[in-house]
Each structure stands twice: as structure tokens, then as C-alpha cells.
C-alpha positions in Angstrom: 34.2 15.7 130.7 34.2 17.4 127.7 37.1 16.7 125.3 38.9 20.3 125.6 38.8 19.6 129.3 42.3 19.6 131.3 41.1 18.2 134.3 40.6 14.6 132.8 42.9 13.0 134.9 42.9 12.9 139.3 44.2 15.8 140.6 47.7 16.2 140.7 48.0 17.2 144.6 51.9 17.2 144.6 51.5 19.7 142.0 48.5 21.8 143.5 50.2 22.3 146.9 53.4 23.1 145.5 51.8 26.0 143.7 49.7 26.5 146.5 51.0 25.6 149.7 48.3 26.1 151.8 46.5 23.4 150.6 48.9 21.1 151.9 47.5 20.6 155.2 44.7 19.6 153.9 46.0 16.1 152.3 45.7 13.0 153.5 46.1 9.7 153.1 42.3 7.8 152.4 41.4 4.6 153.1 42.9 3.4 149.6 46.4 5.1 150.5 45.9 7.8 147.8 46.3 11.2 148.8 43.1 13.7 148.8 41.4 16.2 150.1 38.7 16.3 153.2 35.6 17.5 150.7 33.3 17.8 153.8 35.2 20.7 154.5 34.3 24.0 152.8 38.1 25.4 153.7 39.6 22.2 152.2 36.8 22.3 148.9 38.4 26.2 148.3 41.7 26.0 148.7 41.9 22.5 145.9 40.0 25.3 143.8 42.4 28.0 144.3 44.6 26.1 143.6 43.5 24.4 140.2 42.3 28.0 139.8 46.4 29.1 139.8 47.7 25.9 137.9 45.5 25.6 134.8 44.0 29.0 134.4 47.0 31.3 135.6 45.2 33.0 138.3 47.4 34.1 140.9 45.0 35.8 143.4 41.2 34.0 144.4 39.9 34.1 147.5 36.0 34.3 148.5 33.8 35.6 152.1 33.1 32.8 154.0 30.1 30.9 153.3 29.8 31.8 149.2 29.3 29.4 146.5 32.8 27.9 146.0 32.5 26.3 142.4 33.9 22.7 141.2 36.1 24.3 138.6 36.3 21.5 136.0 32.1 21.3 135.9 32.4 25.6 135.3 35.4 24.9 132.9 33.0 22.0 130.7 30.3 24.5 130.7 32.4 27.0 128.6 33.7 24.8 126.6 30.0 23.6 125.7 29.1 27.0 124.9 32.0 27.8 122.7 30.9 24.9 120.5 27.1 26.2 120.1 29.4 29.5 119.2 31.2 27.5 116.5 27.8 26.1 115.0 27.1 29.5 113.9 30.2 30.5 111.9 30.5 27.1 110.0 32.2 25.0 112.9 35.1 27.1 114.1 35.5 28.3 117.1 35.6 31.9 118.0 37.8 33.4 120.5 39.4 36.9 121.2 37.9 40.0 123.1 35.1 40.7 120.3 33.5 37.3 121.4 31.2 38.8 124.8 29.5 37.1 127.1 27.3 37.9 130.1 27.6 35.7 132.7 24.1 36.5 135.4 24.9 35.6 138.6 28.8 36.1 138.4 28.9 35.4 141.9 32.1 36.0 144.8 34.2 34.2 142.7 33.8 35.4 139.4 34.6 31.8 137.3 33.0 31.8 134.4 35.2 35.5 133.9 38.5 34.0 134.6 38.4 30.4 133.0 36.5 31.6 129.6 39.1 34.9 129.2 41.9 32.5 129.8 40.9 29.7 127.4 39.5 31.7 124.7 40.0 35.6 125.4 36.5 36.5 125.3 35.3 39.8 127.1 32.7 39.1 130.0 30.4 41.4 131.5 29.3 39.8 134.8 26.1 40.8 136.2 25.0 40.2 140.1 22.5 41.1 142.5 24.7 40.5 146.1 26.6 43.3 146.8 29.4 41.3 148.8 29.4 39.2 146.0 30.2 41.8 143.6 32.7 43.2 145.8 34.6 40.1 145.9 34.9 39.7 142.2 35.9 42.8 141.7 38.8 42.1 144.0 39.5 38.8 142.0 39.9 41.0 139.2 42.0 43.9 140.6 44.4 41.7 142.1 44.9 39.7 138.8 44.8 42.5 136.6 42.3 41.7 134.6 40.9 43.4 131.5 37.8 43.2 128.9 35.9 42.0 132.5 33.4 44.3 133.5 31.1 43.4 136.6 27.7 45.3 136.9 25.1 45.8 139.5 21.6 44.3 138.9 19.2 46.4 141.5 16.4 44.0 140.6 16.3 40.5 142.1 13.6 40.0 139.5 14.9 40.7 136.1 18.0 39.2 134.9 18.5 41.3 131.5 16.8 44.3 132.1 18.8 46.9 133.7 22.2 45.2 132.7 22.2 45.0 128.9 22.6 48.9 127.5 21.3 50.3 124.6 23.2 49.8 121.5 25.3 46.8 123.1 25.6 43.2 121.6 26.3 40.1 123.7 27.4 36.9 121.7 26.1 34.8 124.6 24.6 35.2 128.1 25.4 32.0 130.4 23.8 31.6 134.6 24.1 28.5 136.8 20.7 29.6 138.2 20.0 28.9 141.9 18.8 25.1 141.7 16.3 24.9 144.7 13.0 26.0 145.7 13.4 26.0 149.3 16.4 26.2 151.8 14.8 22.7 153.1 15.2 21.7 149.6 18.6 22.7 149.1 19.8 21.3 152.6 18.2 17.9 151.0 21.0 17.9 148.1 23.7 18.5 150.0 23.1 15.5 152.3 22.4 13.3 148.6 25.8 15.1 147.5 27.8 13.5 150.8 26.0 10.4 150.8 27.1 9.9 147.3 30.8 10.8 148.3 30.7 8.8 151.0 30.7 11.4 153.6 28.7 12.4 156.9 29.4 16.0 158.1 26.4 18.2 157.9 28.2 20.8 156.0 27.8 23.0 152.7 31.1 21.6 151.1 31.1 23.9 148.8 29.3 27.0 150.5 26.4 29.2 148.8 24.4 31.7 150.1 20.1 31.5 149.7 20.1 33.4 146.5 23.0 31.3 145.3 21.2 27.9 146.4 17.5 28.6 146.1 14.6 30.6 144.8 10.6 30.4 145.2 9.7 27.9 142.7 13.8 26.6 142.0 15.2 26.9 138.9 12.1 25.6 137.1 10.8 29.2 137.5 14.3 31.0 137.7 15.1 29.7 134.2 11.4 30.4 132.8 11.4 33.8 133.7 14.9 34.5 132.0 13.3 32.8 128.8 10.5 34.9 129.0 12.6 38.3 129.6 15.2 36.9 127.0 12.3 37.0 124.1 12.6 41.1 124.4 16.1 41.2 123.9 16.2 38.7 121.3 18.5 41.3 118.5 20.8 41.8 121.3 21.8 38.7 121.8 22.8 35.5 119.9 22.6 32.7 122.4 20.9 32.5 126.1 22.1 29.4 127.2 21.5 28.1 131.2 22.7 25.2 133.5 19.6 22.6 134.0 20.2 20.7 137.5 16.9 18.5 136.6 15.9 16.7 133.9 12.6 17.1 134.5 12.7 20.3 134.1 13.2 20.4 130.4 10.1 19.5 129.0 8.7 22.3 130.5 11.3 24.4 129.4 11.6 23.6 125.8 7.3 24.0 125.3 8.5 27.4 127.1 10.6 28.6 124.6 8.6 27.2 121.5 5.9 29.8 123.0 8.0 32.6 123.5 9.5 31.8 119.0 13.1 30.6 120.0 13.9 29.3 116.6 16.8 27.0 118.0 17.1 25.0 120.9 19.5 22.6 122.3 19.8 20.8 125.2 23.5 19.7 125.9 24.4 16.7 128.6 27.4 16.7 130.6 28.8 14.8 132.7 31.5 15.5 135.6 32.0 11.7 137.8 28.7 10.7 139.4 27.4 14.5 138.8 24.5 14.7 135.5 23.9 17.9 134.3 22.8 19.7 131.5 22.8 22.9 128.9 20.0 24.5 127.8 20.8 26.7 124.8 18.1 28.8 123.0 18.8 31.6 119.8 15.7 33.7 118.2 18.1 34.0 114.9 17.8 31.1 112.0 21.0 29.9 110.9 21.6 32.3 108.2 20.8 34.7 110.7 23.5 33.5 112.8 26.2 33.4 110.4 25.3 37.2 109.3 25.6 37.8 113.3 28.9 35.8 113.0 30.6 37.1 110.4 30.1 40.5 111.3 31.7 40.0 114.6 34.3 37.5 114.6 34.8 36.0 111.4 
């Protein structure tokens, strides 16, 4: 976990259910006499996220449609914190935070996380792009029920541009951030959730934690989900100051990084992180050197 994480420790159940006490039915007892949570159940796997939602990140209201991606929130949470460090390599090591620090999360998905978690650890303003119009529907409740501000969702029409169509003329984005749909194939997909129970020691044939086909998969995975956002990010390269994307595979990198030496990134990183037995990783690209990036800092946060 990463070291600004506040999930390092088990879950504090006694705590969760008495701030949400729906959850409560849903603890038992395991094998080792330590209470949990069923996490072959997709009811269960939402309402422990609601309610670490409510406890650590004050949101008071979260609910999603059946059957959408319900997200681990300490993996999401790690993620931001990753990205506010790239952030902090560009304005001489501290980290920047208040609503002039924007971000556009693509893919903001039913439950709008990235949003929530990065306004309420750093106060940054989020623009949160999606194609599903359920989806979008659904964050937008989040917000309205929580009263959120400086969180704008927007409608991408186009299930095959990412930027183009969201990002206005004349408007600057500190950083852009997707968990891209991992898969090629719903065969494939269906695959890793049976290696994801296996590994927690569970049968059911269930999506624990939910997601719908654009969510889950895309012709060609994320291998070609997360090349064609390099490629489309190279024409939008003065509008933003990092692209940065989740990396299921490692395998995948290579491949990436000779992407984005073709389309003149100037600097790349690759971030590992680490939730339990999960392995994951950031890949963060910027077309600006670093004086560049302290002239784009200092202008807007500094």
C-alpha cells in the first residue's frame, strides 16, 4: 500500500457497520474466528465499500445499478496517491492540492471514485468523462446527493476516442487518469474472475465485484485500449501535463513504453503497486521536459 494509504490495517468491521449498518448482516465469523465479509457476494463486496466509502472519505450517500463495476477502494485510493507524487516531481517535490489542481478521470464509471477519494484527500477539481449513460446517471446521483462541487461529469458520444470530444478548447487538465477495461474478450474476463476466487479461496461463479462488458473488456484488452489513448494523447499534448493509466499486465509495458517513445513522450514512468496478493501498475507519460513542467507548475499551483 502506498505510504499515505489509510487502509493499511484489516478492516475495522465494528467500525464499518456501525457507520453503516446494513453491512452488518453480512459478517461472519471465518474459519479463523475473525469476523469478515462473504467477498463471493457482489451485495456484500458493495456495501464493505460504502461503507469504507463513509468512514474514510466522508461520503454519506453511494449506491450503484446492479451489476456495475464496484471498486476495491484502497487499490482506487493508492492510485491517487501515486499520481499526486508524479504531480509533486514537477513543482520541486511538493505536493499540490486545492481545486486549481484538475484531473480527468475517462471512464468515471457508476460510482464515480476516483471524484470522491482524490477531492477529499487533496481538493482537486475532477471532470469525469463516460461513455454508459446509466453509468453517468449514477454518478451524477453520487454527487447530488453528497453535494459535491468542482466535479463535473461529461458525456463521451464516441466509444472510440477517449479525449476528443471531452477536453474543450482553451481548458487545461493537470492530469488525466482511466482504469481501462483489462480484457479482450468476455471469455477472458470470466477467466480472471475465477483466478481472483481461486486466489481468495472461494468457489461461487460470481463477479464479486460486478462490471459491465465495456467496464471489463474491449477488442484487443487494454493492450490496445491504452495504445489508442497514447496515440490520441500526443494531439493534446499542451493541454495536458500528465496521461497516466492502470496496467493490469506486465507484459504489456514493453509494448507500451516503445509506443510512447514513437509518439515523443519526453517522460515516462512506470509505477508498481501493490494491494495483498493483487500486482498492478502505473503508467505515466508527459510531452513537457522538466523545466517545462515546472513553468506548467508554477503557473498553476505554485
Amino acid at each position: 500500500m502506498h505510504p499515505r494509504s489509510r487502509h493499511h490495517s484489516r478492516y475495522d468491521l465494528k467500525q464499518l457497520t456501525k457507520i453503516c449498518p446494513e453491512l452488518l448482516a453480512h459478517v461472519f465469523a471465518n474459519k479463523y474466528g475473525d469476523e469478515s465479509v462473504d467477498f463471493a457476494n457482489p451485495e456484500s463486496v458493495k456495501l464493505l465499500n460504502k461503507a469504507i466509502l463513509m468512514d474514510s472519505y466522508g461520503v454519506t450517500c453511494w449506491d450503484i445499478p446492479e451489476n456495475y463495476l464496484c471498486p476495491p477502494v484502497p487499490g482506487r485510493a493508492d492510485y491517487l496517491h501515486y499520481v499526486s507524487d508524479v504531480l509533486a516531481t514537477s513543482a520541486g517535490g511538493e505536493i499540490p492540492r486545492g481545486p486549481k489542481v484538475v484531473g480527468l478521470d475517462i471512464g468515471v464509471g457508476a460510482n464515480c471514485i476516483y471524484p470522491l477519494i482524490g477531492q477529499f484527500e487533496y481538493g482537486w477539481s475532477f471532470v469525469g468523462a463516460e461513455v454508459d449513460e446509466v453509468a453517468l446517471q449514477s454518478a451524477k446521483i453520487i454527487l447530488e446527493k453528497n453535494k459535491k462541487v468542482n466535479i463535473e461529469l461529461r458525456h463521451q458520444k464516441s466509444s472510440e476516442q477517449m479525449f476528443q470530444g471531452i477536453i474543450k478548447e482553451n481548458e487545461l487538465f493537470d492530469f488525466t487518469m482511466c482504469n481501462p477495461p483489462f480484457h479482450s474478450s468476455a471469455e477472458e474476463a470470466a477467466q480472471g474472475t475465477q483466478r481472483k476466487l481461486k486466489n481468495l479461496g472461494l468457489k461461487k461463479n460470481v463477479l464479486n465485484f460486478g462490471g459491465k462488458k465495456n467496464e471489463l473488456w474491449c477488442p484487443g484488452g487494454e493492450k490496445t485500449f491504452i495504445g489508442q489513448m497514447i496515440e490520441e494523447s500526443s494531439g493534446f499534448a499542451d493541454k495536458c501535463l500528465w496521461f497516466t493509466s492502470l496496467v493490469s499486465k506486465s507484459e504489456n509495458i514493453p509494448y507500451l513504453e516503445n509506443l510512447l517513445r514513437v509518439t515523443r513522450a519526453i517522460d515516462v514512468r512506470v509505477i508498481d503497486m501493490s494491494q495483498g496478493q493483487k500486482r498492478s501498475r502505473i503508467l505515466a507519460w508527459s510531452f513537457k521536459d522538466k523545466n517545462q513542467q515546472l513553468e506548467w507548475a508554477t503557473k498553476r499551483w505554485i
